[in-house]
C-alpha positions in Angstrom: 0.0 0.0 0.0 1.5 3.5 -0.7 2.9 5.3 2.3 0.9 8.2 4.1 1.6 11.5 4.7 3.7 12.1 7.6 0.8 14.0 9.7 -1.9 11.5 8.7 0.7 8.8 10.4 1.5 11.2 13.6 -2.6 11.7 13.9 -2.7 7.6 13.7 0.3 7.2 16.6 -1.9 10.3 18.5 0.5 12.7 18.3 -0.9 16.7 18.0 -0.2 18.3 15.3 2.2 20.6 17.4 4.8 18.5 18.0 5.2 17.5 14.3 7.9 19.1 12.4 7.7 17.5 9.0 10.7 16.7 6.8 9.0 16.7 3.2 6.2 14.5 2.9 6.9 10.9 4.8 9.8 12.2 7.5 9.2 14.1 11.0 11.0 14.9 13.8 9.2 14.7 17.0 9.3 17.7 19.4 11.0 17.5 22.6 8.0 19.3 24.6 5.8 16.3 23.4 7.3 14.2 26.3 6.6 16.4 28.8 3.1 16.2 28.4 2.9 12.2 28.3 5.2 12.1 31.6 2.1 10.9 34.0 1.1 8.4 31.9 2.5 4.6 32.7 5.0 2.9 30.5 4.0 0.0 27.9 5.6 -3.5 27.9 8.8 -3.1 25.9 9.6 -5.8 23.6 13.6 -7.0 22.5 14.2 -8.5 19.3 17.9 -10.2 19.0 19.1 -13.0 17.2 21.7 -15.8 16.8 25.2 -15.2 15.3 24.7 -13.7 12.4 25.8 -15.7 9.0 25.9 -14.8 5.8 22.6 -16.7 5.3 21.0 -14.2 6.8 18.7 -13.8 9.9 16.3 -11.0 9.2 16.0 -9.3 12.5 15.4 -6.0 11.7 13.1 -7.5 8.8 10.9 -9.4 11.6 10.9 -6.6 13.9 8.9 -4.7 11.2 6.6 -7.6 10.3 5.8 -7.6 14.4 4.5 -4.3 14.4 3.2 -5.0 11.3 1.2 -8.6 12.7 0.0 -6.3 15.9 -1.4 -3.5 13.2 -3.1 -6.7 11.9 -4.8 -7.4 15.0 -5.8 -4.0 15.6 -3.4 -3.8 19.2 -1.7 -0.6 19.5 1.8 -0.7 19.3 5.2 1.5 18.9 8.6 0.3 16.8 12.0 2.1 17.3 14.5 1.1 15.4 18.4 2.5 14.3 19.2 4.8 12.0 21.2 3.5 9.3 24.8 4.7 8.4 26.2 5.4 5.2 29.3 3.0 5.5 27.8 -0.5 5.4 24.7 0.7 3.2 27.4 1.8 0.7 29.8 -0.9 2.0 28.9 -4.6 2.5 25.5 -4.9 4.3 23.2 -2.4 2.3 20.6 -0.4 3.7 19.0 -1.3 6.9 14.8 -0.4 6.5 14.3 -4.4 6.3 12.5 -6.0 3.2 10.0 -7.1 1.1 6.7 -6.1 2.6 8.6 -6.3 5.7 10.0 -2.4 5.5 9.7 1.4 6.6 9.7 4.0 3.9 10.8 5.9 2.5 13.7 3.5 2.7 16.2 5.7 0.3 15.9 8.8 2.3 16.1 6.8 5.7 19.7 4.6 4.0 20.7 7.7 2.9 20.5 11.5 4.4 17.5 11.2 7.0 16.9 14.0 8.5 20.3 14.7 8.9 21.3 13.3 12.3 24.2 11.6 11.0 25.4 14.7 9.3 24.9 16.9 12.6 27.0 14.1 14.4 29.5 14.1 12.3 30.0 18.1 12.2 30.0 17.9 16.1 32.6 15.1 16.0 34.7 17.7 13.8 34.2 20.5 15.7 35.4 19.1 18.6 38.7 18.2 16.9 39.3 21.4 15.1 38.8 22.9 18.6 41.3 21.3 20.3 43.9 21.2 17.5 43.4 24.7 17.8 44.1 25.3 20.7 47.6 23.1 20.4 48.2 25.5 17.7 47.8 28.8 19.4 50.2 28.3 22.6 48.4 25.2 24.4 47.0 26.9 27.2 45.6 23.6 28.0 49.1 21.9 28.1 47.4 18.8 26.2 50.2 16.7 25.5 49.7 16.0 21.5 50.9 12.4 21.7 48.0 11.7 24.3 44.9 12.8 22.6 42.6 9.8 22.5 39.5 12.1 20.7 39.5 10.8 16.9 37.9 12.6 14.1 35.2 10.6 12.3 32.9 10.6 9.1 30.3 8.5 8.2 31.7 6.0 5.5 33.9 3.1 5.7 37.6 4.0 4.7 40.7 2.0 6.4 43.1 4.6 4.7 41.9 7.0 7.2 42.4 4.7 10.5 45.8 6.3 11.2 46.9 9.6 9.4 49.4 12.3 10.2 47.7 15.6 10.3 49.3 19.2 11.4 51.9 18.6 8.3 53.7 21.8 6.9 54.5 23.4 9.8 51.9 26.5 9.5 49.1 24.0 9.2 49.0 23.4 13.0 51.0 20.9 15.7 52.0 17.9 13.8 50.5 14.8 15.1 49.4 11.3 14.9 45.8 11.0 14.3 42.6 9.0 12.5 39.1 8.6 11.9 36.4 6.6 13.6 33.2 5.8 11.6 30.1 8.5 13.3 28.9 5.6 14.5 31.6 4.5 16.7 31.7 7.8 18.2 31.4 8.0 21.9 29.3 11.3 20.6 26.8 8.9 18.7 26.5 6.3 22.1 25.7 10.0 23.9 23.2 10.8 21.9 21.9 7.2 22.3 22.2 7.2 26.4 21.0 10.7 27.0 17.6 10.8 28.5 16.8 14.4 27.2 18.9 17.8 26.0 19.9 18.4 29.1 21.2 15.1 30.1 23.2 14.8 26.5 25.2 18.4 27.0 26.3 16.9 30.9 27.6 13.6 28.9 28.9 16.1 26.4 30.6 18.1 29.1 32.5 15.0 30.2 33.3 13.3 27.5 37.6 12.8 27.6 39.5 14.5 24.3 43.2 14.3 25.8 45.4 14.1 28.8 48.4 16.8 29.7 51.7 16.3 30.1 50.9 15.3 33.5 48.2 12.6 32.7 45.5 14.4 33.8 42.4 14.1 31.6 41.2 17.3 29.6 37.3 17.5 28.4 35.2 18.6 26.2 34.1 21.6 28.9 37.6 22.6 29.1 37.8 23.1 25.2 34.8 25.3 26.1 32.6 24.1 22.6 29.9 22.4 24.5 27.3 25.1 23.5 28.3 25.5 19.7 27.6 21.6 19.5 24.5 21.4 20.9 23.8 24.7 18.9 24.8 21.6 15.9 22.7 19.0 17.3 19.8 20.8 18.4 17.1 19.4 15.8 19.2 15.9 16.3 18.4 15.2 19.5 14.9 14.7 18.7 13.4 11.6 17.8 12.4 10.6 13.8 8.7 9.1 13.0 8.3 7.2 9.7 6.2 4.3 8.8 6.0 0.9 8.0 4.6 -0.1 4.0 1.8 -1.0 6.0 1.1 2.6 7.7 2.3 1.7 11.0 4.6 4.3 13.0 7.7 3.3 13.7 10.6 6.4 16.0 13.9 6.2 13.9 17.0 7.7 16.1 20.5 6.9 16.6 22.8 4.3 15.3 25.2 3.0 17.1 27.0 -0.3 16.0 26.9 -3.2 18.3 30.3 -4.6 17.8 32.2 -1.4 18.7 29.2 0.5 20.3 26.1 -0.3 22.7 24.2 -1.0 19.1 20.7 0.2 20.4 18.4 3.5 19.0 18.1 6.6 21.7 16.8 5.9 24.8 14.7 9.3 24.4 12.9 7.7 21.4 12.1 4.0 23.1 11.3 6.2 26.4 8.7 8.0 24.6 7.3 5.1 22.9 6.9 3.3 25.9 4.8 6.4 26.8 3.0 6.4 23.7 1.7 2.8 23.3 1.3 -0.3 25.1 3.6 -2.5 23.7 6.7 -1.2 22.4 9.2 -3.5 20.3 12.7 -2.4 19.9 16.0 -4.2 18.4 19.6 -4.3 19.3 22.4 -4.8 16.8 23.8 -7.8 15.5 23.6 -10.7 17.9 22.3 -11.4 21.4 26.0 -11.6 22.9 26.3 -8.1 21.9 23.2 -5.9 21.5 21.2 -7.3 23.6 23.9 -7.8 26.4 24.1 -4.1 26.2 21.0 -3.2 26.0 20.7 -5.4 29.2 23.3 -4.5 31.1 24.0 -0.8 29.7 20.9 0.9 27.9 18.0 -0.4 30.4 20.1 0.5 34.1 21.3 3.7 32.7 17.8 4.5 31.5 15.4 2.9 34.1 13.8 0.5 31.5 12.1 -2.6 32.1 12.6 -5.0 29.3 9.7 -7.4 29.7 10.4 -10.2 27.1 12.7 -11.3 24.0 12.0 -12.5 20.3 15.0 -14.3 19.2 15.2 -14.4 15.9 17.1 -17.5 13.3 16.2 -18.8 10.2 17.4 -22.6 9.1 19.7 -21.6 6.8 22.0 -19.9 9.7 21.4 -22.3 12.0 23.0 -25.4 9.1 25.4 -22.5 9.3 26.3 -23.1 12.2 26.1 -26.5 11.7 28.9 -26.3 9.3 27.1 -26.9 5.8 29.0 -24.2 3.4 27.0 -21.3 2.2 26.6 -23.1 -1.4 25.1 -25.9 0.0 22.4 -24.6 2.4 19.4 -25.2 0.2 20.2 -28.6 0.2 18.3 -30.5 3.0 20.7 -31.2 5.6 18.7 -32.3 9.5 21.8 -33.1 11.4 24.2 -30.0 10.4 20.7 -28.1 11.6 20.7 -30.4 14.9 24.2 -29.2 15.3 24.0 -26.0 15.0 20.9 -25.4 17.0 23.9 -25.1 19.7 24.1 -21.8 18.9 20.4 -20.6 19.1 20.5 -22.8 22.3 23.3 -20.8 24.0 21.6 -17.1 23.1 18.7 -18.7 24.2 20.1 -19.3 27.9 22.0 -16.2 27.9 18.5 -14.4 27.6 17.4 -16.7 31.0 20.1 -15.4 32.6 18.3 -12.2 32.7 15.3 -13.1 34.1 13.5 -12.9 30.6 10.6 -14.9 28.8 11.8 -15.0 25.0 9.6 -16.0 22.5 11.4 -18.0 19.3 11.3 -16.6 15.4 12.0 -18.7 12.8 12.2 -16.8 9.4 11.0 -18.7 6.8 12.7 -19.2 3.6 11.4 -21.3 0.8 14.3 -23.9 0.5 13.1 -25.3 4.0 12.4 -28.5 4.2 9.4 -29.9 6.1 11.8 -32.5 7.9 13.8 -29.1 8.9 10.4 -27.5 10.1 9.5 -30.2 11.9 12.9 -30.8 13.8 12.9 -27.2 14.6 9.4 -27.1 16.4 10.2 -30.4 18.0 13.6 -29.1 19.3 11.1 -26.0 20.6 8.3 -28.6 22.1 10.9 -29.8 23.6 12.9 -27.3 25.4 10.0 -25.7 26.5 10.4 -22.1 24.1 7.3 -20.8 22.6 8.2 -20.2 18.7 6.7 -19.3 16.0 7.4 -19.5 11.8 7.8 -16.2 10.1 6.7 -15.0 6.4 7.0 -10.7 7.1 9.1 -10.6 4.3 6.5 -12.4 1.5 3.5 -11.7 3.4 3.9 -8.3 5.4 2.0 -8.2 8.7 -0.1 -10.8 7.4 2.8 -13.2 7.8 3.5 -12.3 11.2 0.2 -12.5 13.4 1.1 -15.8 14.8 4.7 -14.3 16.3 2.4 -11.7 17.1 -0.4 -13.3 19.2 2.5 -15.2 21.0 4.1 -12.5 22.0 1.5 -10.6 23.2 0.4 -13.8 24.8 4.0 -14.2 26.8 3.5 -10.4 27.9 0.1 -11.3 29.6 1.0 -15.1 30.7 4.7 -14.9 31.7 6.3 -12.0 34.2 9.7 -10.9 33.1 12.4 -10.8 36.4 14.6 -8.9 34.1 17.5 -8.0 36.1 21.3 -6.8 34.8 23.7 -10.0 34.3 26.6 -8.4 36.8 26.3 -5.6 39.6 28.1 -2.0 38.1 29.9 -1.7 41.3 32.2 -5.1 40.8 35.6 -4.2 39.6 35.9 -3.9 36.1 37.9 -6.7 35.0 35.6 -9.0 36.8 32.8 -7.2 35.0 34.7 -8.3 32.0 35.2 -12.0 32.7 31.8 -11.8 34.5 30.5 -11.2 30.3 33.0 -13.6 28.9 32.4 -16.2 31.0 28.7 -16.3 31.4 27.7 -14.9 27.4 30.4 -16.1 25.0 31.2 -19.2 27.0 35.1 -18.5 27.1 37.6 -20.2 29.2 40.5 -18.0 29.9 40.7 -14.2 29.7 43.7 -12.7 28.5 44.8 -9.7 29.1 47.3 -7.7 26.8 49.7 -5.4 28.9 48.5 -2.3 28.0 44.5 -3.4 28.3 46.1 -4.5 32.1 47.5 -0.8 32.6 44.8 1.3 31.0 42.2 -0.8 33.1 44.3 0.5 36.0 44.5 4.2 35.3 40.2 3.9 34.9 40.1 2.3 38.6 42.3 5.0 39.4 40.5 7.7 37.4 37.0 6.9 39.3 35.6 4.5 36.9 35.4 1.5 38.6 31.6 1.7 38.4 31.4 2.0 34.6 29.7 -0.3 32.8 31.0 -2.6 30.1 30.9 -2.3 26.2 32.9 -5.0 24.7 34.3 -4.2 21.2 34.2 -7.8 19.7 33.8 -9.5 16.1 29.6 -10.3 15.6 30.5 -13.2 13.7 31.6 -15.6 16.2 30.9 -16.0 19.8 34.8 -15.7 20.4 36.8 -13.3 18.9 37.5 -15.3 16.2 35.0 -14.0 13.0 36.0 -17.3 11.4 34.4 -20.0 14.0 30.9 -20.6 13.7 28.5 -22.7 16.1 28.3 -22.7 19.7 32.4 -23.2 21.2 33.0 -23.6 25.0 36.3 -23.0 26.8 38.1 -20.8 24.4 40.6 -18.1 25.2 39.8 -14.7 24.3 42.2 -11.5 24.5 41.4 -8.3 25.3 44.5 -6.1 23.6 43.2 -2.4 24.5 40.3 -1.0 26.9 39.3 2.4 25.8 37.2 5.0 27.9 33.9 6.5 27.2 33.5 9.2 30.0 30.4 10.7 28.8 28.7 7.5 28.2 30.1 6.1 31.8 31.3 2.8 29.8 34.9 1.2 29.0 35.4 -0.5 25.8 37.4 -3.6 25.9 38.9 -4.0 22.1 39.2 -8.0 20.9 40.7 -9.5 18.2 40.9 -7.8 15.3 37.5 -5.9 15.7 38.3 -2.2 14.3 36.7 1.4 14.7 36.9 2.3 10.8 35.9 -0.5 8.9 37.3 -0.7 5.7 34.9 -1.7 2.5 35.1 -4.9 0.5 36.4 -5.9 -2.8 33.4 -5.1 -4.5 31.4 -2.7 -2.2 27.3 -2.0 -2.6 28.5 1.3 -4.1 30.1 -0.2 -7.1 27.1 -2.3 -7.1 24.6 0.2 -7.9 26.5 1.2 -11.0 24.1 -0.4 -12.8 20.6 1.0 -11.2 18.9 3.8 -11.7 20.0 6.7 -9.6 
């Protein structure tokens, strides 16, 4: 069905007309005021969808967290989507846009891949800004005394290039202090996780305030406050900070803000959009990045303390083809009927599964289908379900839109009614933070030992030492593999995993532990999406 104009879809989700700022026809921010006025009202049950290790065959989660809200349209029970914004490097890189697909979508999908409304833009600028400032201020006497071989601030832009992940800038010797520098992607920014954990304007410029750009000859820590640009960024990221309302291609609102990746972020939208959705409706469904060791850890143990949410229950989402996967059958082979590489890999739907126990959470199972299963593969699946005791339904959002998803959406709606969620964080902020680390290791990706690199040992140290002891955890980790090994698939137990670097992220109050290989600028592929669309219509 064609999509509605943006006020007819803001008069459907009850919003006044006041608070609507329209961009163009099918794109509106939200305004900030609007929030005040639904303060009294109680929150809605809020919804997680995650998934298994992602695969090449695909999982669909964004995909089936459309077709949800589009199975509770169906049966006519109010509900609220938020979902990320995408970013420019893996639409144009090696994932492609990020709206979901087939009937299974949001529109318009090209404007909400590509320039939005601009959030990632006013990111970005602010990211700069903040650079320029402080290189600046090394140029013109360093009043500061920043030392320029300690600045850990990193300019950024929102496309995947590895040729900018270390550069010398300041060359020539009136172009500024000469200095080792590089570029993050926006959405590895601790500005983007900011935006993300902020609970309102106010809240983001204190975060803002603190967030650490460089030490000083003497190791002490120099902010964004003491570069005194606080105000011209928010002054940047004023219409930012508020919350994006599009639609699904079946009319149904969905709040579109923030973007923060999940292997090298906390990979969840703004807490100021699901906040007000939970306000809004009374079922709210919301998705965390890549897989459940990842986003959802963080959105358990980061996004839902720092924001006094209550997640009350999980859709954990897998299709057959991952799961033979994971089972070992090579990607070539997986339409070929194959029951015990699928009863092998069901190890890895089976350890996210426990993982999301380990919260206190009822999770609901959801298979997507695809047309090369096999009705011995159905069957083994539900039986492995009947089984273990998980409620689970079949999905067809992407062939059949909302129509395709009423059964995952009765059940769900039946585990919110039938089943109480004692959702509780996996480990308590105030334990130290290396046994918050080992606490996530051990008890989500199943390692053995924990290996610390000697400079990860000293930096987590100097954070102790700094008064950030209580900070909460962000691990930096490939999403391919529950080690840090992109390479191996399935469910492994007992494995070492090393943790080479732990940055800070002062204004988000988390440290990031950096494994393996995992990287801040991604680079693209051989032959990235970009190339690919030589050959559409532009």
């Amino acid at each position: 069905m064609p999509l509605l104009k943006i006020n007819e879809i803001a008069a459907k989700a009850s919003i006044p007309e006041q608070y609507v700022e329209p961009y163009g026809f099918y794109k509106a921010k939200i305004d900030s005021a609007y929030a005040e006025t639904l303060k009294n009202r109680p929150d809605g049950k809020l919804v997680l969808v995650t998934a298994i290790t992602p695969t090449k065959a695909g999982e669909g989660k964004t995909t089936t967290s459309i077709a949800l809200q589009e199975g509770f349209g169906k049966l006519h029970v109010p509900s609220m989507l938020c979902l990320r914004e995408p970013a420019l490097g893996p639409v144009f890189g090696i994932k492609g846009g990020a709206t979901g697909g087939g009937k299974a979508s949001i529109g318009p999908s090209e404007d909400i891949n590509l320039h939005f409304t601009g959030d990632m833009h006013a990111l970005t600028s602010s990211i700069n800004l903040i650079s320029a400032v402080l290189d600046n201020s090394l140029f013109h006497g360093n009043p500061l005394n920043i030392d320029p071989n300690h600045v850990v601030w990193k300019r950024a832009m929102d496309m995947n290039d590895r040729s900018l992940r270390e550069i010398t800038i300041g060359q020539g010797g009136k172009n500024g202090v000469e200095r080792k520098d590089g570029f993050v992607i926006t959405v590895a920014s601790e500005m983007m996780a900011i935006l993300c954990l902020a609970t309102d304007a106010e809240d983001f410029l204190a975060r803002l305030s603190r967030i650490i750009v460089a030490y000083t000859f003497e190791g002490k820590p120099v902010t964004v406050k003491d570069l005194r640009c606080t105000h011209a960024v928010m002054k940047l990221m004023k219409e930012a900070l508020k919350p994006n309302l599009v639609q699904t291609l079946e009319n149904e609102p969905c709040l579109v803000h923030g973007g923060p990746f999940a292997n090298i972020a906390h990979g969840c939208n703004s807490l100021m959009a699901t906040k007000l959705a939970l306000k809004m409706a009374p079922i709210v469904i919301t998705e965390a990045g890549f897989a459940a060791d990842l986003g959802a850890e963080k959105f358990l143990d980061i996004v839902c303390p720092e924001g006094g949410l209550h997640c009350d229950a999980v859709v954990m989402v897998a299709t057959i083809r991952a799961l033979k996967m994971h089972g070992g059958v090579a990607f070539e082979s997986l339409s070929e009927e194959n029951v015990p590489a699928l009863k092998e890999g069901m190890a890895n739907l089976e350890t996210h599964l426990e993982n999301m126990k380990k919260y206190g959470l009822p999770v609901v199972v959801a298979i997507n289908h695809f047309a090369s299963d096999t009705e011995a593969e159905t069957r083994f699946v539900e039986d492995w379900c009947d089984a273990h005791g998980y409620v689970y339904s079949f999905v067809d959002g992407f062939e059949k839109g909302g129509e395709g998803a009423t059964d995952l959406a009765k059940k769900v709606q039946m585990v919110l009614h039938t089943t109480p969620s004692h959702y509780h964080p996996l480990y308590d902020r105030h334990m130290a933070l290396q046994a918050k680390i080992e606490t996530i290791c051990h008890e989500i990706y199943r390692a053995g030992e924990v290996i610390y690199a000697p400079q990860a040992e000293a930096q987590l140290k100097q954070y102790a030492s700094m008064g950030y002891e209580d900070a909460y955890i962000c691990m930096a980790k490939t999403p391919n593999s529950l080690t840090d090994n992109p390479k191996i698939y399935g469910a492994p137990r007992n494995f070492p995993i090393t943790i080479r670097e732990v940055n800070l992220s002062a204004g988000a109050n988390f440290v990031i532990p950096l494994t393996g290989q995992i990287m801040t600028m991604p680079g693209l592929p051989t032959i990235p999406a970009a190339i690919k669309m030589e050959d559409e219509p532009w």
